[in-house]
C-alpha positions as a LaTeX table, in Angstrom:
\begin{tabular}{lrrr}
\hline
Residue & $x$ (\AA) & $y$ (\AA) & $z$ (\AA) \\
\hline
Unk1 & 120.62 & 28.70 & 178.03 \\
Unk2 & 118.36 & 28.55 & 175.09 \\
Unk3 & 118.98 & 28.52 & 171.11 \\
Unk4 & 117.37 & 28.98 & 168.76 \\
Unk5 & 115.65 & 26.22 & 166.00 \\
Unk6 & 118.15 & 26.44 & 163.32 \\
Unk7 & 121.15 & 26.32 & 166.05 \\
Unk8 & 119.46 & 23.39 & 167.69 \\
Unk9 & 119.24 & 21.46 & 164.04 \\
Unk10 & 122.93 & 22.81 & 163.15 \\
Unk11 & 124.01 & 20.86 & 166.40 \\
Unk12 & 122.04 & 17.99 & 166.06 \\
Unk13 & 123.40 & 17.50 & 161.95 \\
Unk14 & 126.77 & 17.41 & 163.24 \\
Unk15 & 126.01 & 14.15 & 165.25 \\
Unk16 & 124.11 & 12.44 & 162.54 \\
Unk17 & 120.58 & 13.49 & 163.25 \\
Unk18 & 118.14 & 13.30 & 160.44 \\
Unk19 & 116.88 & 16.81 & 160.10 \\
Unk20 & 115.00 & 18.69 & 157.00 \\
Unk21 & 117.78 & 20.94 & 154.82 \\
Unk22 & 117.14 & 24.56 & 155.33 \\
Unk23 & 118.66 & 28.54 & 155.76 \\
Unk24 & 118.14 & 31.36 & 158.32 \\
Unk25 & 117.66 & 34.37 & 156.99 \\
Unk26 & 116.94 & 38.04 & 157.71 \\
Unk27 & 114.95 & 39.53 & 154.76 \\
Unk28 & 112.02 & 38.52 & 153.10 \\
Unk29 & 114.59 & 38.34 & 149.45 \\
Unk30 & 116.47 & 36.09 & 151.02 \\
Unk31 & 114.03 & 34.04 & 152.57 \\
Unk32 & 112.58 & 33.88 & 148.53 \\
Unk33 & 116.59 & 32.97 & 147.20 \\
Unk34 & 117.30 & 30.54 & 149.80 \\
Unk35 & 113.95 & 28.50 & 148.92 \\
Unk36 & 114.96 & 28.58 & 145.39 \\
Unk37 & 118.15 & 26.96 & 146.18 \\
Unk38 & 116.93 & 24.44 & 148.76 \\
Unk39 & 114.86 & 23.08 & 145.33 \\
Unk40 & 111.08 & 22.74 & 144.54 \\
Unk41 & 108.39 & 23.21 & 146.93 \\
Unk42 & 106.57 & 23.42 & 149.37 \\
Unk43 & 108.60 & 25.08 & 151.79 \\
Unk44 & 108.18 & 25.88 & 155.39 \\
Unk45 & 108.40 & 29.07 & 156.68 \\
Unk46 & 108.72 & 29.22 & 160.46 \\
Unk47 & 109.82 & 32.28 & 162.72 \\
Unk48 & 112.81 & 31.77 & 165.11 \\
Unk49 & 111.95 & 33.17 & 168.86 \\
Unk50 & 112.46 & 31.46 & 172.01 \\
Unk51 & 109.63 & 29.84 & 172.37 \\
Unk52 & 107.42 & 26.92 & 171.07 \\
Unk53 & 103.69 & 26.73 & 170.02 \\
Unk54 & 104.88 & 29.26 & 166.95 \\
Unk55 & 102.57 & 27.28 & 164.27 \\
Unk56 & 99.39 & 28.02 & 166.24 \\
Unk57 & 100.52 & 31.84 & 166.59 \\
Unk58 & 100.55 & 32.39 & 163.16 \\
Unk59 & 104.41 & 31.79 & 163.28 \\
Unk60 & 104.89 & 28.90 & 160.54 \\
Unk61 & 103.42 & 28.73 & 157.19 \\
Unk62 & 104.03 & 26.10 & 154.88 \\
Unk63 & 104.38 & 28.36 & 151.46 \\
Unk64 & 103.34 & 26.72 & 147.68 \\
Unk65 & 105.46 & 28.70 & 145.53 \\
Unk66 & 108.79 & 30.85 & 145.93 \\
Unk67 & 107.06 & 33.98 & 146.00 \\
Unk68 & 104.79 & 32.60 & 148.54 \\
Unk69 & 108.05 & 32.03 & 151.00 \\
Unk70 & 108.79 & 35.80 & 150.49 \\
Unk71 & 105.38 & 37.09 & 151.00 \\
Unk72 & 105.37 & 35.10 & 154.45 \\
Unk73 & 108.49 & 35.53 & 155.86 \\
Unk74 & 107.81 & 39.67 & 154.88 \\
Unk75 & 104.70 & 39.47 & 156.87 \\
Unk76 & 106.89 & 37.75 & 159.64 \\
Unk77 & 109.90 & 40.04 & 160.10 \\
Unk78 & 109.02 & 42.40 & 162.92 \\
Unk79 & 105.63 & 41.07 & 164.06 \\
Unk80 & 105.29 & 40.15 & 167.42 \\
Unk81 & 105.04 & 36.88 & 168.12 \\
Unk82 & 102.50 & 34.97 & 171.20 \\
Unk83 & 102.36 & 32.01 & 171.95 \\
Unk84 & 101.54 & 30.37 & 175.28 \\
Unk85 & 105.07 & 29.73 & 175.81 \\
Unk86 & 105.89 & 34.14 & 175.48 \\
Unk87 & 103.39 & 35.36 & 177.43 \\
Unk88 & 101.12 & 38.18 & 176.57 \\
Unk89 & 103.74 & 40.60 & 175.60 \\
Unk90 & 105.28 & 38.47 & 173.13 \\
Unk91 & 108.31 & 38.11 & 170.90 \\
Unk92 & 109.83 & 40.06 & 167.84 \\
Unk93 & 110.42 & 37.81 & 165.43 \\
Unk94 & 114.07 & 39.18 & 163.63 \\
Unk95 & 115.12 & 36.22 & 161.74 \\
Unk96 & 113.44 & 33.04 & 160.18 \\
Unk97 & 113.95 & 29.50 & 158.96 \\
Unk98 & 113.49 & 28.62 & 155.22 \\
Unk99 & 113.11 & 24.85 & 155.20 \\
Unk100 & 112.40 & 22.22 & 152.52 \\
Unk101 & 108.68 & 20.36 & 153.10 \\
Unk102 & 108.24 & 16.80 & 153.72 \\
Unk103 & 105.33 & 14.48 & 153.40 \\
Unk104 & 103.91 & 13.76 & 156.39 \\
Unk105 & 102.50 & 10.08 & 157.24 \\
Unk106 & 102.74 & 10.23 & 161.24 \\
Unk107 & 103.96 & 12.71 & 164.32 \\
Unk108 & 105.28 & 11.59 & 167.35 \\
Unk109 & 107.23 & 13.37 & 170.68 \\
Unk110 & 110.68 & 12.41 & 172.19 \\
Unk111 & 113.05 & 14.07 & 174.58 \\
Unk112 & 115.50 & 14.14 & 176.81 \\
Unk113 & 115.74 & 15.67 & 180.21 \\
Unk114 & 117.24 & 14.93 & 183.66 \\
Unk115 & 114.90 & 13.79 & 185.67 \\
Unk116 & 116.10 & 15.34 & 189.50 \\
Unk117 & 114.04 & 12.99 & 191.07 \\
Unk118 & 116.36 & 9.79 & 190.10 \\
Unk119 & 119.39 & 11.42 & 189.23 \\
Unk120 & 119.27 & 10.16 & 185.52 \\
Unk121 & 118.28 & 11.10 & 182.05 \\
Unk122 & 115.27 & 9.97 & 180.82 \\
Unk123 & 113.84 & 9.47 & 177.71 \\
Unk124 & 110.47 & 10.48 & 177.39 \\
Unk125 & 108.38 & 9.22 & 174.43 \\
Unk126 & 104.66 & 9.71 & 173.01 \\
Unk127 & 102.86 & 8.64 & 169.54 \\
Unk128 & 100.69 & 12.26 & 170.51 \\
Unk129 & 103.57 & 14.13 & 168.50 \\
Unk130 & 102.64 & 17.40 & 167.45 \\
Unk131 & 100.85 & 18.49 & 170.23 \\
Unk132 & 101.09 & 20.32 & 173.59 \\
Unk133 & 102.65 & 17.27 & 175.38 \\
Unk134 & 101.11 & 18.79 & 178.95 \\
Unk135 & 97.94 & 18.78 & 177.39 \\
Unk136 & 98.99 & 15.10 & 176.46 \\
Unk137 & 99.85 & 14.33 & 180.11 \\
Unk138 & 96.89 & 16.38 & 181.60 \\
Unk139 & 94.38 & 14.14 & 179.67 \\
Unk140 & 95.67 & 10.75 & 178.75 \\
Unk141 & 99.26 & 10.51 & 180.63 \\
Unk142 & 98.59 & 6.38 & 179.73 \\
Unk143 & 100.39 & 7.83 & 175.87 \\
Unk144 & 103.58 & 8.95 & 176.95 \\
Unk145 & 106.19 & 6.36 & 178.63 \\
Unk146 & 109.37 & 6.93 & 180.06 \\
Unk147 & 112.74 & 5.35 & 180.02 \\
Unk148 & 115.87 & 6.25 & 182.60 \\
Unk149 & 119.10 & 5.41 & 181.19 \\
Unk150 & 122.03 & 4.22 & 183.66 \\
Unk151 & 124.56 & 7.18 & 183.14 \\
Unk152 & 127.66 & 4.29 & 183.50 \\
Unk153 & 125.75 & 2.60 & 180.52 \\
Unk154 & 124.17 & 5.21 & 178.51 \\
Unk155 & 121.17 & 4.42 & 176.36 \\
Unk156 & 121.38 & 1.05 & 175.15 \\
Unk157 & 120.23 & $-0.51$ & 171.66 \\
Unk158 & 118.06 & $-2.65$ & 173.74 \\
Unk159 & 116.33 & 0.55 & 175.18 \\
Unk160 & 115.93 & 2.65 & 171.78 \\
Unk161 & 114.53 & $-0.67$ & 170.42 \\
Unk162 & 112.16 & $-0.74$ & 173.38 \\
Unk163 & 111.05 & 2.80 & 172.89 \\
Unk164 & 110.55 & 2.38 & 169.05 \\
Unk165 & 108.26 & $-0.74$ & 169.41 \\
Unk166 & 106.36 & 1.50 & 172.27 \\
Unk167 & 105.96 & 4.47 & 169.75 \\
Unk168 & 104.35 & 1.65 & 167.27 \\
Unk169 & 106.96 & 1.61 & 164.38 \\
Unk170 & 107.39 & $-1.41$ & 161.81 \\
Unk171 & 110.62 & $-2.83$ & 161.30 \\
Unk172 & 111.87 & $-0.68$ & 158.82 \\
Unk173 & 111.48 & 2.38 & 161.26 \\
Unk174 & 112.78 & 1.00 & 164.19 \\
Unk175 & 115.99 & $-0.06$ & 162.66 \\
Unk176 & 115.87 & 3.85 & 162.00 \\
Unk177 & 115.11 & 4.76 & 165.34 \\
Unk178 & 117.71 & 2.96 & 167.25 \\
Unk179 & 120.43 & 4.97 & 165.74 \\
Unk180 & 118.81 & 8.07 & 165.73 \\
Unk181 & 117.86 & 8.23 & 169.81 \\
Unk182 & 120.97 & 6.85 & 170.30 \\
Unk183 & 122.62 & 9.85 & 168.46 \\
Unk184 & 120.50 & 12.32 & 170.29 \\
Unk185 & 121.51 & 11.11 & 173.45 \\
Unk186 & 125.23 & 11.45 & 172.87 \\
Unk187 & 123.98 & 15.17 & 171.61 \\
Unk188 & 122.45 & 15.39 & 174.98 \\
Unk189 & 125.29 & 14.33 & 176.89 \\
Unk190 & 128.00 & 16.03 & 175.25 \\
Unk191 & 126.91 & 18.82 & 174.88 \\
Unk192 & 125.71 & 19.12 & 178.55 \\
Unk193 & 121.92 & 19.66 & 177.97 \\
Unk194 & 119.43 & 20.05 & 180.10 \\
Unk195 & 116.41 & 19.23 & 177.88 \\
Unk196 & 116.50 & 18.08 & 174.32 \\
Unk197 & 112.94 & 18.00 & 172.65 \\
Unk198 & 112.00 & 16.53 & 169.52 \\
Unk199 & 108.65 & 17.35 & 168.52 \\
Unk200 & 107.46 & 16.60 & 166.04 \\
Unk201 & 109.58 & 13.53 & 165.22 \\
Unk202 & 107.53 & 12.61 & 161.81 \\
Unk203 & 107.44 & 9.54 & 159.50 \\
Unk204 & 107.38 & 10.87 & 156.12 \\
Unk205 & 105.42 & 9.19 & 153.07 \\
Unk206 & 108.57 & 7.64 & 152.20 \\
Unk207 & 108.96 & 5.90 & 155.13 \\
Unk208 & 111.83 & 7.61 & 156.43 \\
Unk209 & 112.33 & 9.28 & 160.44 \\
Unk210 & 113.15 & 13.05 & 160.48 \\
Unk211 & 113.40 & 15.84 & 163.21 \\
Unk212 & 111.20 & 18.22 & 162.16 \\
Unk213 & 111.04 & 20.36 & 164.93 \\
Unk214 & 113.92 & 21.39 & 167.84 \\
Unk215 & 114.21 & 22.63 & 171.02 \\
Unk216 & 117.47 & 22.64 & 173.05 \\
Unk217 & 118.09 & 23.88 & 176.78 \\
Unk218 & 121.90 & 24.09 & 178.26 \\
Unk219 & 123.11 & 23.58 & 181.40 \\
Unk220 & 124.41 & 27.20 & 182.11 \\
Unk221 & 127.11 & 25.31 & 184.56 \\
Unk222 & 128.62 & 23.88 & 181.75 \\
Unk223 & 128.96 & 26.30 & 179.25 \\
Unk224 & 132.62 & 26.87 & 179.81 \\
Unk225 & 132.95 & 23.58 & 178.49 \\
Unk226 & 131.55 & 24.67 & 175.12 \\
Unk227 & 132.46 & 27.80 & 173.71 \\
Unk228 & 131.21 & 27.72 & 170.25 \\
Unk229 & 127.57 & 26.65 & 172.02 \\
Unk230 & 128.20 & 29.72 & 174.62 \\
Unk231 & 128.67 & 32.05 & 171.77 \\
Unk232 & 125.64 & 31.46 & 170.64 \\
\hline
\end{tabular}
């Protein structure tokens, strides 16, 4: 089962992931209130379908000014939607994500998946963030690394450390990162997910770690576990 962006940041929040502040909303006055309220600009502007590659489909725009944030998210309600991920026919596009803008120094990719052949969850990592990671794997699979995590363990400190060294943070940042993979793999697990993908995971100017992006897969088995998730 998927969600949807703003679901997948609303879940993530609620275990202590750093994610940007923003509103879903359903009309283009809205969209222009709710960027108002989330303070000064920019803003992003990004439509919520099932599927990713939305930035290169025309589906986010990063707006200057309030009325800017109307005028896109207006143009965005109703339009269909392709991406590579939709398929020719596409997606309508009936709600979308006001969210503040960030500075951005540096992108990188993370998830989470269960990787059948070993029975585990791995952690999959690249400093190619922001970018089709198969197009990543087809052409330099050397960038992206991979960690398995011992499911009577879970992911250790000593792993997230490992993985944040990998990606090429400084100190500062990996003292952020260890708590924040470690919080998205108790999201993974108990929540019952089959993929959890971060991308882009960016450094902002400030020097801080924040989940810009979301996408979150469920294991359909285990949705009678998780009701509020379900009802989604």
């Amino acid at each position: 089962m998927n969600v949807h962006e703003y679901q997948a940041k609303a879940i993530l929040r609620n275990f202590g992931v750093p994610v940007p502040e923003g509103h879903v909303v359903y009309n283009s006055n809205s969209a222009r209130d709710w960027a108002m309220r989330l303070g000064s600009g920019p803003w992003a502007v990004k439509a919520q379908i099932h599927a990713g590659g939305r930035g290169k489909g025309g589906g986010v725009k990063i707006a200057k000014t309030a009325d800017e944030v109307k005028r896109f998210a207006r143009e965005m309600f109703g339009m269909t939607l392709v991406t590579h991920q939709t398929g020719p026919e596409g997606k309508i596009v009936k709600r979308v994500l006001i969210e503040s803008g960030c500075n951005i120094a540096d992108e990188f990719y993370l998830s989470f998946l269960v990787d059948r052949a070993t029975g585990k969850v791995t952690l999959m990592a690249s400093a190619e963030g922001g970018m089709d990671i198969e197009e990543v794997a087809a052409r330099t699979p050397e960038k992206i690394f991979f960690e398995a995590v011992d499911p009577t363990v879970g992911l250790t400190a000593f792993q997230a450390r490992k993985v944040a060294f990998k990606l090429g943070f400084a100190i500062a940042q990996v003292k952020q990162a260890v708590p924040l993979l470690m919080s998205l793999y108790k999201a993974f697990v108990d929540t019952d997910c089959s993929l959890l993908e971060i991308n882009p995971l960016v450094l902002t100017g400030a020097g801080d770690l924040l989940c810009l992006d979301a996408k979150i897969n469920f294991d359909e088995n285990a949705l009678f576990r998780h009701l509020r998730i379900r009802d989604l």
